[in-house]
VOGU-3710 file (C-alpha; in Angstrom, 3 decimals, decimal comma):
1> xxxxxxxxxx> -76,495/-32,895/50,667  -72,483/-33,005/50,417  -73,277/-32,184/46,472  -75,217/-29,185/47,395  -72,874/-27,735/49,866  -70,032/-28,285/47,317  -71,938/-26,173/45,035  -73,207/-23,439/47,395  -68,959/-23,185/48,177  -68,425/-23,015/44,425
11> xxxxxxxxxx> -71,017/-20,149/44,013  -69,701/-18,392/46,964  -65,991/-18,859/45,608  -67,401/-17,070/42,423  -69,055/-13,997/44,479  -65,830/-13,138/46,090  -63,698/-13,819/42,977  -66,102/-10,735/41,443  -66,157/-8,841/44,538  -62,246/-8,971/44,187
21> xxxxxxxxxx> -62,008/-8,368/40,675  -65,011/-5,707/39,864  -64,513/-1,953/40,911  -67,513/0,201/42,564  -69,658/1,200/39,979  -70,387/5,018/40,102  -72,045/7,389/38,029  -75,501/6,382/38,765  -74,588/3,082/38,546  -75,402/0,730/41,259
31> xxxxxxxxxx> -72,395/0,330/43,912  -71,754/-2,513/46,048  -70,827/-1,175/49,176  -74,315/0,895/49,220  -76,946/0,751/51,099  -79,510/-2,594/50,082  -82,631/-1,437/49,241  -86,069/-1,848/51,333  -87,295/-5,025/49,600  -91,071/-5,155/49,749
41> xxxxxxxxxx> -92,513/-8,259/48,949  -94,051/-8,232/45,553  -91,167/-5,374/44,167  -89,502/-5,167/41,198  -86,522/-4,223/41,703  -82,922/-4,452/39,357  -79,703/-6,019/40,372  -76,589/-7,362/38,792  -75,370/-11,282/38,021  -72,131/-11,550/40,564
51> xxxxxxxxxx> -71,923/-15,076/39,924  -73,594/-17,901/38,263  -73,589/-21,878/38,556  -75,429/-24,566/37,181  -78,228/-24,503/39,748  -78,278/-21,139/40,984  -77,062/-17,526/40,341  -76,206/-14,458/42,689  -77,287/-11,171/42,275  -76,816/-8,129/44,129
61> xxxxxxxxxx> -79,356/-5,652/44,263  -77,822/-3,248/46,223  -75,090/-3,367/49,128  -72,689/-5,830/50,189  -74,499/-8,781/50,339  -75,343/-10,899/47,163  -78,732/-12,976/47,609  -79,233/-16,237/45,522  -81,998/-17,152/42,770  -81,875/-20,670/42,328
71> xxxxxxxxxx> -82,887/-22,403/38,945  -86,510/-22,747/39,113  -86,896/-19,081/39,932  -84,711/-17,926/36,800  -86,842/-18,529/33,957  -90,267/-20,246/32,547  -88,104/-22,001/29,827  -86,591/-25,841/30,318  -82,845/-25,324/30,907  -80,712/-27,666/32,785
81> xxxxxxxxxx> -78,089/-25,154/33,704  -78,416/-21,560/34,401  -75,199/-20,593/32,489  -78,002/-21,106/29,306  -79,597/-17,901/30,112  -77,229/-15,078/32,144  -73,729/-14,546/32,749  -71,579/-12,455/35,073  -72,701/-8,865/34,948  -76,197/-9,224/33,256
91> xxxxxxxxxx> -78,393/-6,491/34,528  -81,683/-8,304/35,450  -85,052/-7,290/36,781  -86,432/-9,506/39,821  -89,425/-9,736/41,852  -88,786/-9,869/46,015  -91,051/-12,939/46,958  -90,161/-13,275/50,427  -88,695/-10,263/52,566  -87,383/-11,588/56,071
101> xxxxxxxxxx> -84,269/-11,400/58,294  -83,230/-14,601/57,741  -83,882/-15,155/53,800  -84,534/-12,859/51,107  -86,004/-14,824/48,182  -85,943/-13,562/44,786  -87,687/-14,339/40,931  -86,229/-13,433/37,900  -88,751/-15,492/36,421  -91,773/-14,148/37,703
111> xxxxxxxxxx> -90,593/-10,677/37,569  -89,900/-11,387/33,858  -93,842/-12,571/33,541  -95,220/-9,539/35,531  -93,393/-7,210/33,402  -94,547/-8,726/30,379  -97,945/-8,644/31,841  -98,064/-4,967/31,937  -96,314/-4,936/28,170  -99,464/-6,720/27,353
121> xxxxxxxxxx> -102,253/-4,447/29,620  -100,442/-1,283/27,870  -100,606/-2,385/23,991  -103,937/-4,180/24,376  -105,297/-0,591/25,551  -103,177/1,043/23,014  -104,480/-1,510/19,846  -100,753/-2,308/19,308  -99,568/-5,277/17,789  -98,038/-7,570/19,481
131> xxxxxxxxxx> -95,161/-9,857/18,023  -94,781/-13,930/18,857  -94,095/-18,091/18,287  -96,860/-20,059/17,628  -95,741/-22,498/20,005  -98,640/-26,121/19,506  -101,597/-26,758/18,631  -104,389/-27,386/21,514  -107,830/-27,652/21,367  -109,512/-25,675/19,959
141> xxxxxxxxxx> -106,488/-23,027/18,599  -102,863/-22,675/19,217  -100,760/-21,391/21,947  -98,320/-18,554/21,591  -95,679/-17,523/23,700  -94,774/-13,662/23,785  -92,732/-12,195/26,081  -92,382/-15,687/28,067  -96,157/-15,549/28,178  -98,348/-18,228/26,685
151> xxxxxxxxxx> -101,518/-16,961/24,750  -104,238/-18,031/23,333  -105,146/-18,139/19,331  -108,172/-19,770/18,900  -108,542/-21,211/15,824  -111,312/-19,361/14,056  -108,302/-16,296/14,934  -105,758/-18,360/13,182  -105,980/-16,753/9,495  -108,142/-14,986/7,123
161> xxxxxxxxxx> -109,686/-18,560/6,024  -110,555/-21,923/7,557  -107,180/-23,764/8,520  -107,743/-27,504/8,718  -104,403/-28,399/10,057  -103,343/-26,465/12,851  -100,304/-27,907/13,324  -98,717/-26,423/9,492  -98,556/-23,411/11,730  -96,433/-24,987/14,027
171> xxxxxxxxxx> -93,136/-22,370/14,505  -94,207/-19,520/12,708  -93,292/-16,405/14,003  -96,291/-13,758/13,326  -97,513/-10,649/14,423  -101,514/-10,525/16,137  -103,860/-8,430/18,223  -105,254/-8,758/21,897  -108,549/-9,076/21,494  -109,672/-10,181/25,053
181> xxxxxxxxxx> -107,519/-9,678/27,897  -107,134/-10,429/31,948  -104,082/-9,736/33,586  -105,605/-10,809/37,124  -106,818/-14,319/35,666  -103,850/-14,259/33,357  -105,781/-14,816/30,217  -104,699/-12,954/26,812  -106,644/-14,121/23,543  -105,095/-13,356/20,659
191> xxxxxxxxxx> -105,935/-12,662/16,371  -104,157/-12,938/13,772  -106,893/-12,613/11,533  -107,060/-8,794/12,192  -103,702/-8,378/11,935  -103,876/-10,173/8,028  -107,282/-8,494/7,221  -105,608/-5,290/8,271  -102,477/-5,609/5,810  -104,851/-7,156/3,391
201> xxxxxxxxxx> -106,863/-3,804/3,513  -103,711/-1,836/3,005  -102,912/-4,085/-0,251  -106,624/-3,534/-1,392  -106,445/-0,054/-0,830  -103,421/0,297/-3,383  -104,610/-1,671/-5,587  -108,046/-0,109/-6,285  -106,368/3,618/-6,339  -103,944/2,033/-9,471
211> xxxxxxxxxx> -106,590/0,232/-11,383  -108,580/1,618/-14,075  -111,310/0,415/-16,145  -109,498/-0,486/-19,293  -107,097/-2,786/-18,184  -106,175/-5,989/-19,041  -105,433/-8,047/-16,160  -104,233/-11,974/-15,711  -106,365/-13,675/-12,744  -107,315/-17,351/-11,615
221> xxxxxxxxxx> -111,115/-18,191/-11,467  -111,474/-18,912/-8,266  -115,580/-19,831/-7,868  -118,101/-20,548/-10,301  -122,096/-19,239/-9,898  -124,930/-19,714/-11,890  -124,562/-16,005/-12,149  -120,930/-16,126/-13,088  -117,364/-16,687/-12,354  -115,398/-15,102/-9,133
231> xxxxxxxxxx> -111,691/-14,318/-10,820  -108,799/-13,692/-8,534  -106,400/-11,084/-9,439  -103,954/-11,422/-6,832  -103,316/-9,946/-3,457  -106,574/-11,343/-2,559  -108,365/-9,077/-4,836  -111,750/-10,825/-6,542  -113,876/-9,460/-9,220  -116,653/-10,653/-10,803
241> xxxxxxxxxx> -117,065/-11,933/-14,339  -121,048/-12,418/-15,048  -122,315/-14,973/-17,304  -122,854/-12,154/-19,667  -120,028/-11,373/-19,963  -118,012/-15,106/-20,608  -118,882/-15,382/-24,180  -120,859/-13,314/-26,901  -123,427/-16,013/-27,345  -125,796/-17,584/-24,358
251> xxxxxxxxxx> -124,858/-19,773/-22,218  -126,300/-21,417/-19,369  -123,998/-21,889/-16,706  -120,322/-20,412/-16,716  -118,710/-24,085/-16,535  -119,770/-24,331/-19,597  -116,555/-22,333/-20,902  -114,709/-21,919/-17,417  -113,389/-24,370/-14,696  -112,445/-23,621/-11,242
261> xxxxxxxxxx> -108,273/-22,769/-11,124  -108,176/-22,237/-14,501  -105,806/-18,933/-15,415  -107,266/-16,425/-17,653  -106,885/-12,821/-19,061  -109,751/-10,331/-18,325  -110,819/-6,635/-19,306  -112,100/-4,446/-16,190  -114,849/-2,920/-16,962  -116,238/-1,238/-14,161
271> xxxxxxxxxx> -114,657/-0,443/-11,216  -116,592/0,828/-7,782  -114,061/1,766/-5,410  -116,070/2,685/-2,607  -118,092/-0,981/-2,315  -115,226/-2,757/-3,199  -116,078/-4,514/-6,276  -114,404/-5,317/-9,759  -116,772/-5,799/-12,960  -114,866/-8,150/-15,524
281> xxxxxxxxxx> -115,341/-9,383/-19,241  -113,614/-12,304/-21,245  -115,710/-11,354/-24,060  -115,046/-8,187/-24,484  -111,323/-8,838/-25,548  -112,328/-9,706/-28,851  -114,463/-7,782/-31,549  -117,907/-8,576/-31,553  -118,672/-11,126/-34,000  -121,108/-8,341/-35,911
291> xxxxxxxxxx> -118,210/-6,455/-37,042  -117,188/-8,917/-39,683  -121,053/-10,094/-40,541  -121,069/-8,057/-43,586  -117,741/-9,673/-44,914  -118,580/-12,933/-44,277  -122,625/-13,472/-45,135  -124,031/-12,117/-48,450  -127,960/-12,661/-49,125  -128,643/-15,453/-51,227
301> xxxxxxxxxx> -126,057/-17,639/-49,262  -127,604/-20,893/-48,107  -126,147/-21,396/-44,598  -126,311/-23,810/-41,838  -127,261/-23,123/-38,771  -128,381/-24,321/-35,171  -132,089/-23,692/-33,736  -131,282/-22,094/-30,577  -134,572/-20,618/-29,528  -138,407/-20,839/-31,136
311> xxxxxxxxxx> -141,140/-18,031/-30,447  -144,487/-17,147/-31,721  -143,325/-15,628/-34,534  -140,415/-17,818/-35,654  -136,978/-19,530/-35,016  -133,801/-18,596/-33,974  -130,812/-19,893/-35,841  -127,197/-19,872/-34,157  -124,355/-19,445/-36,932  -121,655/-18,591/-35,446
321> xxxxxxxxxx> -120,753/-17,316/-31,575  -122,541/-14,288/-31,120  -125,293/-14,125/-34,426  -128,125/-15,313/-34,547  -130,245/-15,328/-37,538  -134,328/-15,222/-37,376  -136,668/-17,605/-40,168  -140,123/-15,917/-39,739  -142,858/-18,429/-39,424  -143,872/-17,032/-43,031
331> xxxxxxxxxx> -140,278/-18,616/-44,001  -140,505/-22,004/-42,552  -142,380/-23,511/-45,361  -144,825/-22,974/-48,299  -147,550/-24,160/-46,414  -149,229/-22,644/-43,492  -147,630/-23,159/-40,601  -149,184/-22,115/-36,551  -146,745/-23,112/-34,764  -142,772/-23,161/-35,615
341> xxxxxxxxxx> -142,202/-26,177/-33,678  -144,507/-28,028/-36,259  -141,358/-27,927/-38,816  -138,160/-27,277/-36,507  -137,211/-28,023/-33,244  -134,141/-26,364/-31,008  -131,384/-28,154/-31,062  -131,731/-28,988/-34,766  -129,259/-28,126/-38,001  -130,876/-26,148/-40,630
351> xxxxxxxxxx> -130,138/-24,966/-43,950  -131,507/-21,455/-44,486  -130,969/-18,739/-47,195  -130,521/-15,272/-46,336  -132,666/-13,008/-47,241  -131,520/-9,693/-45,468  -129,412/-8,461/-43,485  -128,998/-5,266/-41,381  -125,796/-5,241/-39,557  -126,841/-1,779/-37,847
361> xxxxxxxxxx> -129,673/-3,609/-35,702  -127,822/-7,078/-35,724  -130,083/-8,277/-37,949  -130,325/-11,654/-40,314  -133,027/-12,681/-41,874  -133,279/-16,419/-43,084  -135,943/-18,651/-44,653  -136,034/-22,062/-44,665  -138,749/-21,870/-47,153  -136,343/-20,388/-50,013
371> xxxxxxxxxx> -133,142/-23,099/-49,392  -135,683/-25,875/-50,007  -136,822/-24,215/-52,841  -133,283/-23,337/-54,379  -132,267/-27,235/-53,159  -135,088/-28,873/-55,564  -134,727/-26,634/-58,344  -131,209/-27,329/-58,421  -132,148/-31,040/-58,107  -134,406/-30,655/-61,307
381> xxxxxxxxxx> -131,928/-28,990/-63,099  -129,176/-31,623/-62,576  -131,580/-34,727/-63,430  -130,425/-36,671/-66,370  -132,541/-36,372/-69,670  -133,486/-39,287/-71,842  -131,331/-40,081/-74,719  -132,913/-38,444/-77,602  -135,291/-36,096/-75,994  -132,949/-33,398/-75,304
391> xxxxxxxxxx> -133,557/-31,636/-78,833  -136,964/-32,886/-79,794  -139,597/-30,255/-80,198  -142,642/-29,943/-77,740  -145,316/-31,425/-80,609  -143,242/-34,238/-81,673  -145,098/-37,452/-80,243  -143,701/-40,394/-79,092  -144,222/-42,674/-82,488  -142,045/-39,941/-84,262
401> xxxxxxxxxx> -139,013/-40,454/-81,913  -138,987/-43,953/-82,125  -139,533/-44,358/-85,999  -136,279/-41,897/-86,058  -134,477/-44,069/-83,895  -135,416/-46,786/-85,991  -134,602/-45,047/-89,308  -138,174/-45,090/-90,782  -139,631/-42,391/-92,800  -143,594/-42,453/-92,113
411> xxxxxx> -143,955/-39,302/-94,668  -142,407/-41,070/-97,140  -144,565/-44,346/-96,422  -147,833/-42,405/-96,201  -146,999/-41,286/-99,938  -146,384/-44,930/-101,376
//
C-alpha cells in the first residue's frame, strides 16, 4: 500500500513538473487549460503522455486534469515497466472504458486493438495485403501478430508446398491475405500461399513473355514419369521433357538416362503461353545420329549389332544410339525360315553385312545370311593345305604324289 502511494506521489510529482515546464499548445494543437472532452464510454479519443512511471502513465486528453492508464491497460505486449513503450509527450490514441464522476478509466491497449481491427475490416474488403511476425506454431498452423493482433495461418496457408516443420517458420516476417474475417468474434485467418502464388504468377508471367523456342536453358529434373521427366528451370518454372525426347533411341522409362536432382541443359521446343506449359528436348542438342550414317557404314561392312525388336517380317538390329538396321526374314539364313525368332532372339549380338543403305528414309539393310557366308568362305580360304598338294594337278592320283615324295620313277620302271 505505502509502495503504491509512493508511486502515485512520484507520478503526480512528474505531472506538475510538465505542467510547469510545457507551454499551451496552440495552433490546433491540443491545450491544457481547455475544455476536457465528453468521454463516451467506448470512444477513441487522442491525448498526450504528461508523465510516465514504471506502473502507470498520465495522459491528458483535454483540460486541466491528467487521468492515469496503469500498466495492464497500456499494451498487449509483456513489459515490466511502462517507460519500454512511451515517453513524455507521445501522442497516443485511447479508448474511454469507464466514464463517471469519480473515475475516468482509460486503454491505450485496447484502443490500439480496435484500431487495428478496423485496419484489418478495411484491407480485407479492399484485397490488400497485410504485413506481419509469424509469432509459434499451434495446432494446426501458426499464429501471427499484426498490428498487436494475433491471426491465424493455418497450415495448409503456410506456403506454396507442404511444410513439415512449422516451427522453421518461426520469426519470419512475411506479407499474407485475409481470407476469412470477423471483427465481432475477433477471428482473422490469414494466407500466405496467395500472397507467394501471386508473386510467383508475376515471375511466370516474365518469364514466358522472354522465352522463345530455341533456347538453350540449364534446369534440375525435378520428377520422373513413365511419360517423361518434369525439369525445373528456375523461378518455379517446370517444363516437360517426354521420353521421346531423352535420347534418339527407345527407351523405356526416363530413369533409364535421368535421375531425380540431377542438373541438365535442355532445348525448348515448344512453348504455349496461354496453358502454361514448356515442351523440352535433351536429344535434340546433338545431330541426329543419321547425319553421319553415310560416313561411317559402307555396304559390304560386316557389323555388330543388338536385336532390339523382331516382327513378321524380320529383325531389328541396334548399332549405334539412334539406327537401327532391319535383316529381312529372307536374310536370316539360307534355309527357310517362318518365324525370325527361330534363328535370333532380342537381346542378342549379331554380326550382319550391309547390304543397302538409304540414308534419305533412315534406312539399313542387313543380312545375317551374307556375314555367315563371307565368315566360312574366309574360313576356307585361310585353312592350311597339305604339304605337297598345293601345286599338284587335278588328275594326278594319290600313288603319283607319294612315289615323288619317295623319289621313284614308275615311267621309267614300267619301261624296264
Amino acid at each position: 500500500m505505502e509502495e503504491n502511494q509512493i508511486k502515485s506521489e512520484q507520478l503526480t510529482e512528474e505531472v506538475n513538473k510538465n505542467e510547469a515546464s510545457e507551454p499551451a499548445v496552440e495552433n490546433g494543437e491540443m491545450r491544457l487549460d481547455q475544455e476536457i472532452p465528453l468521454l463516451e464510454e467506448g470512444s477513441i479519443v487522442e491525448g498526450i503522455i504528461v508523465a510516465v512511471g514504471d506502473d502507470e502513465v498520465a495522459v491528458n486528453v483535454g483540460g486541466k486534469s491528467d487521468l492515469e492508464i496503469p500498466l495492464r491497460e497500456l499494451t498487449a505486449e509483456k513489459i515490466s515497466s511502462a517507460r519500454e513503450v512511451v515517453k513524455v509527450g507521445d501522442k497516443i490514441n485511447v479508448m474511454v472504458i469507464k466514464s463517471e464522476d469519480e473515475k475516468t478509466l482509460l486503454s491505450k491497449k485496447r484502443a490500439d486493438e480496435e484500431i487495428a481491427w478496423s485496419k484489418l475490416a478495411d484491407n480485407y474488403k479492399n484485397r490488400r495485403r497485410v504485413r506481419g511476425q509469424i509469432v509459434q506454431a499451434i495446432k494446426g498452423g501458426l499464429q501471427v501478430k499484426l498490428e498487436g493482433i494475433i491471426a491465424f495461418l493455418p497450415a495448409s496457408q503456410a506456403d506454396l508446398g507442404f511444410v513439415s516443420d512449422l516451427t522453421t517458420l518461426e520469426g519470419l516476417e512475411a506479407e499474407f491475405y485475409l481470407i476469412d474475417f470477423d471483427p465481432e468474434r475477433h477471428r482473422a485467418v490469414l494466407s500466405r500461399k496467395e500472397v507467394l502464388a501471386e508473386e510467383r504468377q508475376v515471375i511466370e508471367d516474365k518469364f514466358y513473355r522472354d522465352l522463345e523456342e530455341g533456347q538453350t536453358k540449364t534446369g534440375v529434373v525435378t520428377r520422373l514419369t513413365p511419360f517423361g521427366a518434369f525439369v525445373d528451370l528456375g523461378q518455379g518454372v517446370e517444363g516437360l521433357l517426354h521420353i521421346s525426347e531423352i535420347a534418339w533411341e527407345r527407351i523405356r522409362h526416363p530413369s533409364e538416362r535421368l535421375t531425380e536432382g540431377e542438373s541438365l541443359e535442355v532445348l525448348v521446343i515448344k512453348v504455349d503461353r496461354e496453358a502454361k506449359r514448356l515442351s523440352l528436348s535433351l536429344k535434340q542438342l546433338s545431330a541426329h545420329p543419321w547425319t553421319k550414317v553415310e560416313d561411317k557404314y559402307k555396304v559390304g561392312d560386316v557389323i555388330e549389332g543388338k536385336v532390339v525388336r523382331l516382327a513378321p517380317f524380320g529383325a531389328f538390329v541396334n548399332l549405334e544410339e539412334g539406327v537401327d538396321g532391319l535383316i529381312h526374314i529372307s536374310q536370316l539364313s539360307e534355309r527357310r525360315v517362318e518365324k525370325p525368332e527361330e534363328v535370333v532372339q532380342v537381346g542378342e549380338t549379331v554380326s550382319a553385312k550391309i547390304i543397302k543403305i538409304e540414308p534419305e528414309q533412315r534406312r539399313i539393310g542387313l543380312s545375317l545370311r551374307e556375314a555367315r557366308e563371307q565368315k566360312n568362305f574366309a574360313s576356307e580360304k585361310n585353312k592350311t593345305p597339305i604339304p605337297g598338294l598345293e601345286q599338284a594337278p587335278l588328275s594326278s592320283s594319290l600313288g603319283d604324289l607319294l612315289a615323288e615324295k619317295m623319289g621313284i620313277d614308275y615311267k621309267d620302271q614300267s619301261e624296264n
